[in-house]
N, C-alpha and C positions, 0 to 999 in steps of 0.2 A: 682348754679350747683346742680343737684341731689346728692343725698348722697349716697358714692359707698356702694352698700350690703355687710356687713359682712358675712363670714362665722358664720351662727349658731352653728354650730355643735352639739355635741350630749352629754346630762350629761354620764357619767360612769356607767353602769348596773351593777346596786347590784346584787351580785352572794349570793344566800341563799345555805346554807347546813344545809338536815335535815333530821333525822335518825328517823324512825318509828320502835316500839317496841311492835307488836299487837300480840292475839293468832288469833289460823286462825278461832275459831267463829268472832271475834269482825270484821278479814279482810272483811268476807262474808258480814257480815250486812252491813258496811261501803258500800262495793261494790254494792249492791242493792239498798243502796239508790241515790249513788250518779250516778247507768245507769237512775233510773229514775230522778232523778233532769236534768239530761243532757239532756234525753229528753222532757222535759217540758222546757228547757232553747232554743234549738236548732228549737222548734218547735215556741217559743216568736218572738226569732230570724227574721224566716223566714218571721213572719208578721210584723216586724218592718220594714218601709222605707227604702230604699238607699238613704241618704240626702246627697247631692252634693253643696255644694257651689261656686260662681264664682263670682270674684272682677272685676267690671272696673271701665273704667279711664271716663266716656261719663255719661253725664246726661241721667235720663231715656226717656226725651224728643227728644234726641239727634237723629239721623235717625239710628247710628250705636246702642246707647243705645237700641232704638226700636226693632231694629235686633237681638239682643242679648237675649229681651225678650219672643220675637218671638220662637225663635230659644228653647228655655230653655222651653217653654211650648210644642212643639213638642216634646221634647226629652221624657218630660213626658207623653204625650200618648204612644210612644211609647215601652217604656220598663214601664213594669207593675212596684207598689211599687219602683218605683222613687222618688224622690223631689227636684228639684235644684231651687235656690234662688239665684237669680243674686243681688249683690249687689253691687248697682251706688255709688262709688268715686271719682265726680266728683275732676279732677285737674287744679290747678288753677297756671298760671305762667307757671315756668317751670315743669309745672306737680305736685309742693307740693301740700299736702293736700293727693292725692292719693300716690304718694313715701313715704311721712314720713307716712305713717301708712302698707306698707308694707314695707319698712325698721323696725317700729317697729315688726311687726309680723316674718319676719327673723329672728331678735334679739331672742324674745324668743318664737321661733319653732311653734307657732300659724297660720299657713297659712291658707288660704283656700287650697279647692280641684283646682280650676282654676283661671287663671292668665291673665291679660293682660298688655303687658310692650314692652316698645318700640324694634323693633327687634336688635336695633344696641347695646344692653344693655345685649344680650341672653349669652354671654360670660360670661359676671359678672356673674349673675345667676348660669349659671353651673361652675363656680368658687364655688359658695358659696355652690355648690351640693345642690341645695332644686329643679332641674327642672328633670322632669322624660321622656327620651326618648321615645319621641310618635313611632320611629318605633317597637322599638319591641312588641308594641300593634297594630297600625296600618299594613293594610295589605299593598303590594305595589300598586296594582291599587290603592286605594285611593290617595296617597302618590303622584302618577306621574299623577294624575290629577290636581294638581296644577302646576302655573305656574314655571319653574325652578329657576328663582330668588326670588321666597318665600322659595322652602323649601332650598333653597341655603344660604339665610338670616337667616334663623331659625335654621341654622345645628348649631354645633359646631363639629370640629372632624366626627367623621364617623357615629354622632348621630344627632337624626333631634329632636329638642327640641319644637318650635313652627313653627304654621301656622297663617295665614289669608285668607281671601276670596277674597281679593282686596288689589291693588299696588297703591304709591303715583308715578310721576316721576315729578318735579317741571321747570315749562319750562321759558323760559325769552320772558316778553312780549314786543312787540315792539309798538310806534304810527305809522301806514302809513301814514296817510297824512303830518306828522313834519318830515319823511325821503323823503318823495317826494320832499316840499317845501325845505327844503336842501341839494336838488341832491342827496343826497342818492342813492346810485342802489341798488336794493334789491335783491338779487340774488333769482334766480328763476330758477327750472326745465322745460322739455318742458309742464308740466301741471300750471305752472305759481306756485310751490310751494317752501316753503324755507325749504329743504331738509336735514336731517342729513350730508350727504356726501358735502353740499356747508357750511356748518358751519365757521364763521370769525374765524383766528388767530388772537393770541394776537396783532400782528401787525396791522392786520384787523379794530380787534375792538377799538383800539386807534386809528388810521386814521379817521376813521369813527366817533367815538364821538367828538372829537376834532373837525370834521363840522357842529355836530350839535351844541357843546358848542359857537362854534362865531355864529349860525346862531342863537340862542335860547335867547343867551346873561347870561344863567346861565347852572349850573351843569345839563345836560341834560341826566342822568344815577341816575336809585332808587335803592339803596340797603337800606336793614335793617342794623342801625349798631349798636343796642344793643345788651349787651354780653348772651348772652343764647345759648340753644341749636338749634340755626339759622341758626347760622354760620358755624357748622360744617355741617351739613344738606345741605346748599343751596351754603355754598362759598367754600366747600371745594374739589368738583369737578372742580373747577379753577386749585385747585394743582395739583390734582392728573392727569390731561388734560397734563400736563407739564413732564408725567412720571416719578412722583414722588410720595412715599410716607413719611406716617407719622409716622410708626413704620416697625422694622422688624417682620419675620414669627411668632418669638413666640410671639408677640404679647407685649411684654412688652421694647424691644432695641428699642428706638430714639436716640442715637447719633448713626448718620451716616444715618439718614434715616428724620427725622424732620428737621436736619441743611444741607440736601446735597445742590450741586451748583441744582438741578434743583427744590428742595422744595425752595430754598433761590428767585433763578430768577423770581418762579410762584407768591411770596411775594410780588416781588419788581415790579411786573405787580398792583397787585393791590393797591399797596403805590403809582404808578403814576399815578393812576385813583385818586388819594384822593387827592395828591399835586398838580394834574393840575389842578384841579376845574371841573372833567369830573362828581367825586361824593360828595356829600356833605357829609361830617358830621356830617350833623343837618338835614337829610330830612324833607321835605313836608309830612303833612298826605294827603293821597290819592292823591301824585304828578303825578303817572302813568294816573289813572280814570279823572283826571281834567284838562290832557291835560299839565302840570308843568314838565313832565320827558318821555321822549323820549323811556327809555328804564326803565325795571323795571323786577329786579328779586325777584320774590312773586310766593307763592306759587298756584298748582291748582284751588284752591277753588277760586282765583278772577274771572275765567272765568265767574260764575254763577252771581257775584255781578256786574263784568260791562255790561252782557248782560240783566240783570234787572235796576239795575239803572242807568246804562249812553250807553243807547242803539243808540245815534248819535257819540261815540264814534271810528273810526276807527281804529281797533286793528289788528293785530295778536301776532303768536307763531314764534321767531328764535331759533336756534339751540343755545346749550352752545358756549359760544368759547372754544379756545383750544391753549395749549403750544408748541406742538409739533404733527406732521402729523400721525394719527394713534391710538392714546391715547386717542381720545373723550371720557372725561366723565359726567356724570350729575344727579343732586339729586336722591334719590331712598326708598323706607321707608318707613313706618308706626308701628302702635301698633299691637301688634300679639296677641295671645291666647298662653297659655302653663298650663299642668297638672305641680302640684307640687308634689317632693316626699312625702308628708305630706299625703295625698288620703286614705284614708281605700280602694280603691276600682279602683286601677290604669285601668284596663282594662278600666272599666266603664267611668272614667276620659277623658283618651286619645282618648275613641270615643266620647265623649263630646265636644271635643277640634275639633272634625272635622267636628263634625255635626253644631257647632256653626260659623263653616268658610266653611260653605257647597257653592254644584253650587246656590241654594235659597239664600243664602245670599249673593252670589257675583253679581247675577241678582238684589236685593233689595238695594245693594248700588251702586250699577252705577245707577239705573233706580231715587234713592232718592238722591242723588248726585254727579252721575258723573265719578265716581270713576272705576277704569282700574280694569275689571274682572280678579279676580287671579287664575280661571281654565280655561286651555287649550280649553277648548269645547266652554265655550262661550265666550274667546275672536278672538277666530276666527271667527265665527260669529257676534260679537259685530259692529253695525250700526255706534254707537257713535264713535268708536276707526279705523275706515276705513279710513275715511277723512281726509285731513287736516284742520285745524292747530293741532286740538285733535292729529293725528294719530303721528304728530311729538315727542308727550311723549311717544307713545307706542314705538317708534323707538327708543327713547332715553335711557328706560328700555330696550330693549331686545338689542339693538346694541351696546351699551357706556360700558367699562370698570365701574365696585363698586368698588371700592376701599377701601371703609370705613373700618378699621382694626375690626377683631375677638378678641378681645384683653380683657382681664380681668382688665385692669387699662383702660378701653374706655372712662369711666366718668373723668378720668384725663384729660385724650388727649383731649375730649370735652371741658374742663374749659380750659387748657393751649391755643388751637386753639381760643378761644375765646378770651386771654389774650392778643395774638397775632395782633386778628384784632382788637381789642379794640386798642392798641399800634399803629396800622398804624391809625385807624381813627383818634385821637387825636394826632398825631407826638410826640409822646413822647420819641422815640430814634430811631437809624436806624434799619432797617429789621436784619439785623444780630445778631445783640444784643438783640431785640426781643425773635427773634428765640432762640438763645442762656440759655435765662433764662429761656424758654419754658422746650429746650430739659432740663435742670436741677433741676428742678422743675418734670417734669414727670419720670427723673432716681431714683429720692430718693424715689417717691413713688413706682416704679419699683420693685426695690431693697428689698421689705417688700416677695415679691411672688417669686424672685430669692433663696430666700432664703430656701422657702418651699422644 
């Protein structure tokens, strides 16, 4: 689990008192010299750089890394005596290597000017007060040029903290031909598509996999089931499907919201996928791409990898299932950009932060990988996002309930949700009890910011 950000805060300003006892010759001289030091100082000033720094999370080889650099050298032609230095932190796992070195720089008040950090994390952050409100910099056309579930993801309260240029939504992929040869119907609109609006219920998708598990003879459904930030990412649109969440408004109550009957039932959906043999606990590598898993929830980026290397594969995209009729929900997310309050130079910062998730950049990462334009102008437009099976993620972002909580204890509720599926994967006790030690575990840490 990431390490939740501490509030840095701020050492105590030493207050000086101090009494000057001059004649008014000694005042004048004093005075003369020090208009002209100021102006030789004010004049140094103006010729020294504006140096801007900015941390990410992406090698510089990376497509998004590349963008970044890209992006960072425009900014310097364009505003004269500039400097910005992107420096690549690259993260490894669940992102260590880049977290623990800006959890270090939190610690003791060292940031840089620009930030990149996962959007569902933007609460911590402005918990810790070190992110600085892009709108009161930013104008509003800029702002409503993005798509409404970035700066909706990046707000906290009535402040918008980060942006990006591009949207993940994570879809579940299906084999056609292993639902065919097991009668499968595949629900289909009158353009032969698998539609948001035909989406399986839970009852659905049990029915269903249960024909391909006797026809296939093994677990014929891939999930990932190690404990990271996966699981709340990709499984936990299952819950919240069932019109449930996982905390209350402020963001820090789970009892009565982590243990209700419909977070308990959305549980105990996926504890009978584990107990009937529908999902393994032990997946296959690459059991979707090799034709071993009928069905597989993996994120975007496979599209690219099975239409390169297993290109007689016959695939598509179905919709999330869902708990209850009306509720669809499904993955959503990625790493944003934000100016910290740390900047000598916040204006300059926060247009930094836009020009680095500019329409350029949202064009240079769908074009270099795929990836769902985050302004309005070119995703209407956008070729790639028209179509199905692709168009079914853009449905999924702009149609489907986020539910993922704003919440300052988020890195909690990630580990606990994690703890959870970990506990159904391996049957360690029932869902309730699970749940149980979940919500208790995330009260006591609660309880630290009740306090505040």
């Amino acid at each position: 689990m990431e390490t939740f950000p501490q509030n840095a805060g701020g050492g105590k300003r030493l207050k000086k008192l101090c009494s000057f006892f001059m004649i008014p010759a000694l005042i004048f001289g004093l005075t003369a010299c020090t208009d002209s030091a100021s102006k030789s100082a004010v004049s140094a000033s103006n010729d020294k750089p504006k140096e801007l720094t900015v941390w990410v999370h992406v090698p510089a080889e990376d497509p998004e890394g590349k963008n970044y650099d890209l992006r960072a050298k425009e900014f310097e032609q364009q505003h004269k005596n500039v400097k910005v230095t992107v420096e690549h932190i690259a993260k490894t796992g669940e992102g260590s290597g880049y977290i623990d070195r800006l959890n270090a720089a939190i610690t003791t008040g060292d940031l840089p000017d620009v930030i990149t950090l996962e959007s569902v994390h933007t609460a911590s952050y402005v918990d810790s007060d070190i992110l600085l409100p892009l709108n009161k910099y930013l104008g509003k056309d800029v702002i409503n040029s993005y798509l409404d579930t970035i700066v909706k993801s990046g707000s906290v309260g009535n402040n918008l903290y980060a942006l990006q240029s591009f949207e993940l939504s994570a879809p579940v992929f299906y084999n056609v031909d292993l639902f065919k040869a097991a009668g499968i119907e595949i629900p289909a609109d009158k353009n032969g598509n698998w539609t948001l609006d035909l989406a399986w219920s839970y009852d659905d998708f049990l029915e269903n996999t249960r024909i391909l598990k006797k026809f296939m003879g093994q677990a014929p459904v891939h999930m990932f089931t190690d404990k990271n930030g996966w699981q709340m990412y990709a499984h936990s649109p299952i819950i919240f499907s069932n019109d449930a969440q996982l905390v209350g408004k402020n963001g820090l109550d789970t009892d009565g919201y982590l243990n209700s009957k419909n977070t308990i039932e959305a549980f105990n959906f996926i504890n009978t996928l584990f107990r009937e043999g529908i999902v393994s606990p032990t997946p296959k590598e690459n059991a979707f791409a090799t034709g071993k898993a009928a069905i597989s929830f993996e994120g975007p980026w496979l599209i690219d990898a099975l239409k390169k290397d297993y290109p007689n594969l016959h695939w598509s995209l179905m919709p999330y299932p869902y708990g209850k009729k009306g509720h669809n929900s499904a993955p959503h997310g990625t790493w944003y950009v934000a100016a910290t309050k740390h900047t000598k130079y916040p204006e300059l910062a926060a247009e930094l932060v836009a020009h680095l998730t500019n329409k350029d950049s949202a064009k240079a990462m769908e074009d270099a990988a795929g990836l769902i334009p985050g302004h309005k102008e070119l995703l209407a437009s956008s070729k790639l996002y028209s179509e199905y099976p692709r168009k079914l993620m853009l449905d999924q972002l702009v149609q489907t309930a986020h539910l993922k909580p704003k919440s300052p204890i988020f890195p909690v509720l990630e580990d606990v949700f994690g703890d959870i599926m970990e506990g159904i994967t391996l049957d360690r006790d029932s869902v309730e009890n699970l749940v149980q030690a979940a919500v208790d575990k995330s009260e006591r840490e609660a309880s630290r910011f009740k306090k505040k």
